[in-house]
N, C-alpha and C positions, 0 to 999 in steps of 0.2 A: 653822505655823511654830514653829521651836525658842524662837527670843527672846521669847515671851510674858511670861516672870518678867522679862528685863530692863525690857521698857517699862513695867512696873509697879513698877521701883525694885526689886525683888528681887533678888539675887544668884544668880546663875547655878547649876544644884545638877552640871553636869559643866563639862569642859574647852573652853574654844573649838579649836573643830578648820577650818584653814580647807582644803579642798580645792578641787583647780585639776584640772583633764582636760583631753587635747588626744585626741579621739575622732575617727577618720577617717572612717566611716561616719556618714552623717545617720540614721540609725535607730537603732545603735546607741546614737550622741551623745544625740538625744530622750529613749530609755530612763535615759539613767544622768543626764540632765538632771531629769525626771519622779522619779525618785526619790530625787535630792538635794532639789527641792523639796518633798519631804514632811519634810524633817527640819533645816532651812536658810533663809538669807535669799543669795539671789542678789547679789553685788557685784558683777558682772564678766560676761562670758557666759559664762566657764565656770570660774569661780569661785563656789563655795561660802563662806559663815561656818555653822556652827553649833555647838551645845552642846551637847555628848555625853556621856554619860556611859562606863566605860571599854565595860561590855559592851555599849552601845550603838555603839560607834564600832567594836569588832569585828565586829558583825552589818553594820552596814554595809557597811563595809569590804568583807564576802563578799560582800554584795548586787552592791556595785558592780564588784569583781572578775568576779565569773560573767556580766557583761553586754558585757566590753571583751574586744578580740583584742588578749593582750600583743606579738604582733610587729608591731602596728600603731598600739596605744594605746597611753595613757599617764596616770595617775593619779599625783597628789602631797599628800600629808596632813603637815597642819602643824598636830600639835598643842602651842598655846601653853600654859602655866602660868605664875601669878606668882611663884613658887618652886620653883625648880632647874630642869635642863635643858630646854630644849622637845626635842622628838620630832619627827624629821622622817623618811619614808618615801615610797620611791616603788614603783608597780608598772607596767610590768615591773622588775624590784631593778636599780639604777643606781646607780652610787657617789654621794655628797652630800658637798658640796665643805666641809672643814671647815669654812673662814672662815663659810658659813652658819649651819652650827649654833652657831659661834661668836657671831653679831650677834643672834639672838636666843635666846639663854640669859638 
């Protein structure tokens, strides 16, 4: 799990990035479940927390992309920061309703 340096009082060395999936297939769902758990702490069933770093949260990113059917799935990455914008994305590319990115900047 990513949060190791939290529960030891350490400061996080990437971004919290929380991602959410709505996967249609149970096999597919498993796979991209199976490999958020390597890199994440589960909040949710299909919610992610973890702490990434940027080129870490690209590699994933691909990882998880290459596992989902975009005309079926559905991926959302919500990267937070404590200064300036957070970064919101979805795949397949969805419009993101401003007032969200608004609530948490």
């Amino acid at each position: 799990m990513r949060f190791s340096s939290l529960r030891r009082g350490r400061a996080p060395t990437g971004l919290v990035t929380v991602i959410a999936y709505d996967v249609s297939d149970d096999g597919r769902r498993d796979r991209v479940a199976q490999v958020l758990e390597d890199h994440g702490n589960r909040v949710q069933y299909s919610v992610f927390e973890c702490v990434l770093t940027l080129s870490e949260f690209h590699a994933l990113r691909r990882a998880l992309e290459a596992l989902v059917d975009p005309r079926q799935d559905r991926l959302a990455y919500y990267r937070l920061r404590i200064f300036g914008p957070a970064s919101v994305s979805h795949f397949p590319d969805t419009p993101v309703d401003a007032r969200l990115t608004t609530m948490i900047t």
